[in-house]
C-alpha positions as CSV (number, residue, x, y, z in Angstrom):
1,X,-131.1,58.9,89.1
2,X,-134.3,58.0,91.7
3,X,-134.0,61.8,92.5
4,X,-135.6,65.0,91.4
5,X,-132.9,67.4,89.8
6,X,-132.3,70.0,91.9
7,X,-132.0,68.2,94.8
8,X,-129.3,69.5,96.7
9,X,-127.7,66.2,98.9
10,X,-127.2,62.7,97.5
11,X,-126.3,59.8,100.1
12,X,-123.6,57.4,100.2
13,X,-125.9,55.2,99.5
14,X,-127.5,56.7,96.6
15,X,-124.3,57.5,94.9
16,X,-123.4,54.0,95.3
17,X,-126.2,52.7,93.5
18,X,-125.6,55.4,90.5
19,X,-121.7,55.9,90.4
20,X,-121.6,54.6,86.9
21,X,-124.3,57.6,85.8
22,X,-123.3,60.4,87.6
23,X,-120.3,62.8,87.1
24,X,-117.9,63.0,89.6
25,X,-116.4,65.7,91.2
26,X,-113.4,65.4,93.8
27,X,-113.4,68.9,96.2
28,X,-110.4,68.4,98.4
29,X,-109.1,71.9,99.7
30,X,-108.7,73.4,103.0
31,X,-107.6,77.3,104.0
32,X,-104.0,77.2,104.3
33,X,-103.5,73.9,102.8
34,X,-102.3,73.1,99.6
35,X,-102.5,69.0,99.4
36,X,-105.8,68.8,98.3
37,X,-104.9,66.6,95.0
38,X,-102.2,65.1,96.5
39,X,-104.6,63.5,99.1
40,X,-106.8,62.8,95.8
41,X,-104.2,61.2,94.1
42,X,-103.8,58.9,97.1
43,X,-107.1,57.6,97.2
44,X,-110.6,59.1,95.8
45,X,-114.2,57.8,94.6
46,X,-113.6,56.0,91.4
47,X,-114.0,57.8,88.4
48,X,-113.5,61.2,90.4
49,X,-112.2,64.3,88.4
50,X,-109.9,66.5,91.1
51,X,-110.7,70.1,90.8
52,X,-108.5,73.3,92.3
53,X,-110.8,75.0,94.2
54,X,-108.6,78.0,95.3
55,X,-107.5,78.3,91.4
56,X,-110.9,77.5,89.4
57,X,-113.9,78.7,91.8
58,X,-111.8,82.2,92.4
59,X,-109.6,84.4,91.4
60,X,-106.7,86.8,92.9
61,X,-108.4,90.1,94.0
62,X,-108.0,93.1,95.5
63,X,-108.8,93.3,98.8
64,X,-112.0,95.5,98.6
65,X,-112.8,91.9,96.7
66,X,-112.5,89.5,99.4
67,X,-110.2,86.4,99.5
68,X,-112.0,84.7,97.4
69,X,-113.6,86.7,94.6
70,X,-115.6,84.6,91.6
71,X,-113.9,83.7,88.3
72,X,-114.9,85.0,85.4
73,X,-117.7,83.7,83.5
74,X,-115.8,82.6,81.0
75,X,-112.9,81.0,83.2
76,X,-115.6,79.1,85.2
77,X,-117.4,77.6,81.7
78,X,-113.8,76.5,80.7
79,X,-113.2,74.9,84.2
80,X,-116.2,72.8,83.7
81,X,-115.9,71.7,80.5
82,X,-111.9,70.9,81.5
83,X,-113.3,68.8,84.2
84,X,-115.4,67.1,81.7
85,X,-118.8,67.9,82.0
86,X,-121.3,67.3,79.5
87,X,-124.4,68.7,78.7
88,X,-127.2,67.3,81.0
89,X,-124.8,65.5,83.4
90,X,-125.7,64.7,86.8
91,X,-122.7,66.5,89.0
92,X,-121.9,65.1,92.5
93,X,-119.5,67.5,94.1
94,X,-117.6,65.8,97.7
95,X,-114.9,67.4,99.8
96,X,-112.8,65.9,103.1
97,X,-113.8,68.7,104.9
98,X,-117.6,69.4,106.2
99,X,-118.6,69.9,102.5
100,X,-117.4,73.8,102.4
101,X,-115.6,73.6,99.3
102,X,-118.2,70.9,97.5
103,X,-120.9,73.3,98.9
104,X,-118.7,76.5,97.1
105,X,-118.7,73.9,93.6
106,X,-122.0,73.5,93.8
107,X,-123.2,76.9,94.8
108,X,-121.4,78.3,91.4
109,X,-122.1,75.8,89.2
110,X,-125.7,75.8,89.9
111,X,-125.8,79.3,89.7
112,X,-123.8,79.0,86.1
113,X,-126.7,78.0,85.0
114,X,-126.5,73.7,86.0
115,X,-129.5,71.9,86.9
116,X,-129.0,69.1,88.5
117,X,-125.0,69.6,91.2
118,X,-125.4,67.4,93.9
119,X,-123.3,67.5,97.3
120,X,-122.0,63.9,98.8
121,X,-123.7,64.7,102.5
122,X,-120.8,63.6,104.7
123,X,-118.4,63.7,102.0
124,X,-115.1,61.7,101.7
125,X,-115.1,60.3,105.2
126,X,-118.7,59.1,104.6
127,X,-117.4,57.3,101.8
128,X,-115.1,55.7,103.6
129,X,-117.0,55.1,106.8
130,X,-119.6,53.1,104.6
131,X,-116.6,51.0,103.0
132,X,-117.1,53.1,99.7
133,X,-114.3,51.9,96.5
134,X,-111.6,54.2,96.2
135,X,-109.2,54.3,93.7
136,X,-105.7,55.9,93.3
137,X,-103.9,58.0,91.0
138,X,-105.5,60.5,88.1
139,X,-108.5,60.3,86.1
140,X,-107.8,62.0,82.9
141,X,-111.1,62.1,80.8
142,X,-111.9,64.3,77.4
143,X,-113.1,67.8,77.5
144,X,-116.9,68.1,78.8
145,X,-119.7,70.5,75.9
146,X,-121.3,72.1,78.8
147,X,-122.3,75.7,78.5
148,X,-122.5,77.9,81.4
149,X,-123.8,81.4,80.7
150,X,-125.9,82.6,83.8
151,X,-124.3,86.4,84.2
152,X,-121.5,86.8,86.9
153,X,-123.8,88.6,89.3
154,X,-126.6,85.8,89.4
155,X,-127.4,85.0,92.7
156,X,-125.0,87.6,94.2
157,X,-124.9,90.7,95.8
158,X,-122.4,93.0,96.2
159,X,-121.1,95.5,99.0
160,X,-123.4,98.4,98.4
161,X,-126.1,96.4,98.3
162,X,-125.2,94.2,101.6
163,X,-125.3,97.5,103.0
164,X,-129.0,98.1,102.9
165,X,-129.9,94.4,102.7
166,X,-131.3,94.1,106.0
167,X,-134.1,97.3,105.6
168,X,-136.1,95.1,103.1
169,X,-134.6,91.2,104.2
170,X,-132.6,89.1,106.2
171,X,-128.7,89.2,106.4
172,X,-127.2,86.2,107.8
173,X,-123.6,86.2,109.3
174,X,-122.8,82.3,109.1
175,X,-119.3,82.8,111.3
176,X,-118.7,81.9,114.9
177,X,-120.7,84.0,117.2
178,X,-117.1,85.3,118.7
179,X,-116.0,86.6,115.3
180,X,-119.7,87.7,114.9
181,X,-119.6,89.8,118.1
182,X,-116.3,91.4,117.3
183,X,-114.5,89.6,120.2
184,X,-112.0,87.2,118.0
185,X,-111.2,88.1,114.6
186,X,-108.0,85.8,113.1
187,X,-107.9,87.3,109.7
188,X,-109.1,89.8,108.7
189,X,-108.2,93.4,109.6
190,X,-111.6,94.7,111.7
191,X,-113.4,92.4,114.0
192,X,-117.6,92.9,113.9
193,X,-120.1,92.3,111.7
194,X,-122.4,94.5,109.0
195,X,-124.8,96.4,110.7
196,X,-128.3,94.5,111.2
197,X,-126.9,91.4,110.5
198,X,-127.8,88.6,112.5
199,X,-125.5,85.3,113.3
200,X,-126.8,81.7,112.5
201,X,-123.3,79.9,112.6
202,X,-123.2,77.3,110.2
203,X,-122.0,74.9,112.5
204,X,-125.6,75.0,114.0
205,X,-126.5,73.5,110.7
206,X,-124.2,70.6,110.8
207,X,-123.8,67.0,112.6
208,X,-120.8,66.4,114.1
209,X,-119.5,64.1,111.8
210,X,-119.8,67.1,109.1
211,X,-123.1,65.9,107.6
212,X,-126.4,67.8,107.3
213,X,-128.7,68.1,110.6
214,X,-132.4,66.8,109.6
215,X,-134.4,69.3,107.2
216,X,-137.0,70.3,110.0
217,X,-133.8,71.1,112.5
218,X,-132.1,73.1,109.5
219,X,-135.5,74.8,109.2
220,X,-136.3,75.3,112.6
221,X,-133.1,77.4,113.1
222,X,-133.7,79.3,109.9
223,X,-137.0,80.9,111.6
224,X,-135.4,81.3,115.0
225,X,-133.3,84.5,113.1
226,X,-136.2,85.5,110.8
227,X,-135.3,83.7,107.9
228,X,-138.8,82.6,107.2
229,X,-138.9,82.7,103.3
230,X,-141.3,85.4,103.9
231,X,-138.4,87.8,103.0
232,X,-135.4,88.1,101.2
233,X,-132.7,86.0,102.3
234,X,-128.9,86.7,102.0
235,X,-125.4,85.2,103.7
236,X,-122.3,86.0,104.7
237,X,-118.8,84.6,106.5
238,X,-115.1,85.2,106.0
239,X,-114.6,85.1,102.1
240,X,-117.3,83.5,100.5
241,X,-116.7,79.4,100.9
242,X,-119.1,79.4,104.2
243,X,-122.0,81.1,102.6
244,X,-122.2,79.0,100.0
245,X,-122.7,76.0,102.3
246,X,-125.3,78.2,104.1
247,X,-127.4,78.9,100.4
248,X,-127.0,74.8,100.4
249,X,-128.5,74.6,103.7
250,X,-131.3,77.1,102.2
251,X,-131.8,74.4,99.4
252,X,-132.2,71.5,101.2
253,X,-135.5,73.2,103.1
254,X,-136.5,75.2,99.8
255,X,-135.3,78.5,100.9
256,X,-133.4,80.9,98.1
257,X,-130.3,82.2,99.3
258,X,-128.4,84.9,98.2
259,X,-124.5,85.5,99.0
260,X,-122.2,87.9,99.3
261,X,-119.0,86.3,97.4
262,X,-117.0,89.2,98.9
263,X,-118.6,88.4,102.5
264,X,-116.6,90.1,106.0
265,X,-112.7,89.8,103.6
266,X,-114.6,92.7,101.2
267,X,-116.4,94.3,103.8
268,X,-113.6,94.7,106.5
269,X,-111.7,96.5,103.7
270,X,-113.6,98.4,102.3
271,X,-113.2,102.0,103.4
272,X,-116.2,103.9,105.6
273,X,-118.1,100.6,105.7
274,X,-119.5,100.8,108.8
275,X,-119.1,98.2,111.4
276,X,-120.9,96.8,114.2
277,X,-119.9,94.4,117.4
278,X,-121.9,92.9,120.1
279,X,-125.2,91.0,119.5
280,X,-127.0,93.1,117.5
């Protein structure tokens, strides 16, 4: 590969040029769909292992968890090896939908301990906008020697600590501004947000093709809710998926990024957490 490891975005382009020295990984999965290999197996980017998001990158929880609570260590490491990574592989993660789920891959397998997970910006529909191959049916390859042994709470925080996050740094709610405010809330059982949060939706961040806005944009709307770098940052959204993309969008301008896994699913059912609506 031309670039550095660590960096978080790789182009159609670029993926063309190095599909035969990269790992693949295909990312298909939606909230409240279950199709996501069966749109693999009808077409994907050659050489592309499919991997169950809902089933590998969490696990059932209770509901003080979130939706979508982490796996354990140990199920994650056999995940990856399962999907056949090896030991100093270059991982490309791509999704069909605004890279949320390649952006949750990548967000826990870097934080495993993996040095070099890149996201396909644009994902699947890039692909196929730019008259990528695609090939159909499964790719079946041999069990992947990569370790993963960064602890479970690596680049996490949990709900007591959410709760005083904002006296010392910044807590970002990444969900629409009507969920945000406590004027919408479709899931889960409280509407609001944690007190002294503040709301940079993620679709700010994002084209509206689903790709990446330019690093100086991403940037630019970082500041604009004092998430400078000066100070800790940390994320939120719904259950977890969302904030990972946000700790991507931290990446690409070389901001750190910490999430909550359990994000407003843990905190809206959690008893006595307080809650807060409106703008501030």
């Amino acid at each position: 590969m031309t670039r550095a490891p660590g960096t978080p975005l790789i182009t159609v382009d670029e993926l063309r040029e190095h599909l035969d020295a990269v790992h693949v990984l295909d990312a298909r999965w939606q909230l409240g769909r279950s199709d996501g290999q069966e749109q693999y197996l009808a077409g994907h980017i050659p050489g592309a292992v499919f991997i169950d998001v809902e089933g590998d990158l969490s696990r059932h929880g209770e509901p003080h968890e979130g939706r979508h609570p982490l796996p354990a260590d140990a199920a994650l490491a056999a995940a990856a090896q399962r999907w056949g990574i090896d030991e100093g592989d270059t991982v490309v993660v791509y999704d069909d939908h605004r890279m949320l789920a390649a952006s949750r891959t990548w967000w826990a397998l870097r934080r495993a301990g993996l040095t070099d997970v890149r996201v396909l910006d644009g994902g699947w529909p890039a692909w196929l906008a730019a008259g990528g191959a695609t090939e159909t049916g499964d790719v079946v390859v041999a069990p992947g020697d990569v370790r993963l042994e960064h602890p479970a709470d690596h680049g996490t925080i949990d709900t007591r600590s959410v709760a005083s996050w904002p006296d010392a740094g910044v807590l970002i709610d990444v969900r629409v501004a009507e969920r945000y405010r406590g004027e919408t809330e479709p899931i889960d059982p409280i509407a609001g947000h944690v007190p002294g949060a503040k709301n940079l939706p993620i679709g700010n961040l994002l084209t509206g093709d689903g790709r990446f806005l330019p690093a100086s944009d991403i940037a630019d709307a970082f500041d604009a809710v004092g998430a400078t770098g000066a100070v800790p940052i940390a994320s939120y959204c719904g259950s977890g998926i969302t904030a990972a993309q946000f700790a991507l969008a931290g990446a690409i301008i070389g901001r750190d990024v910490t999430v909550y896994p359990g994000s407003w699913s843990a905190w809206s059912n959690t008893p006595g957490a307080p809650v807060a609506t409106g703008d501030a």
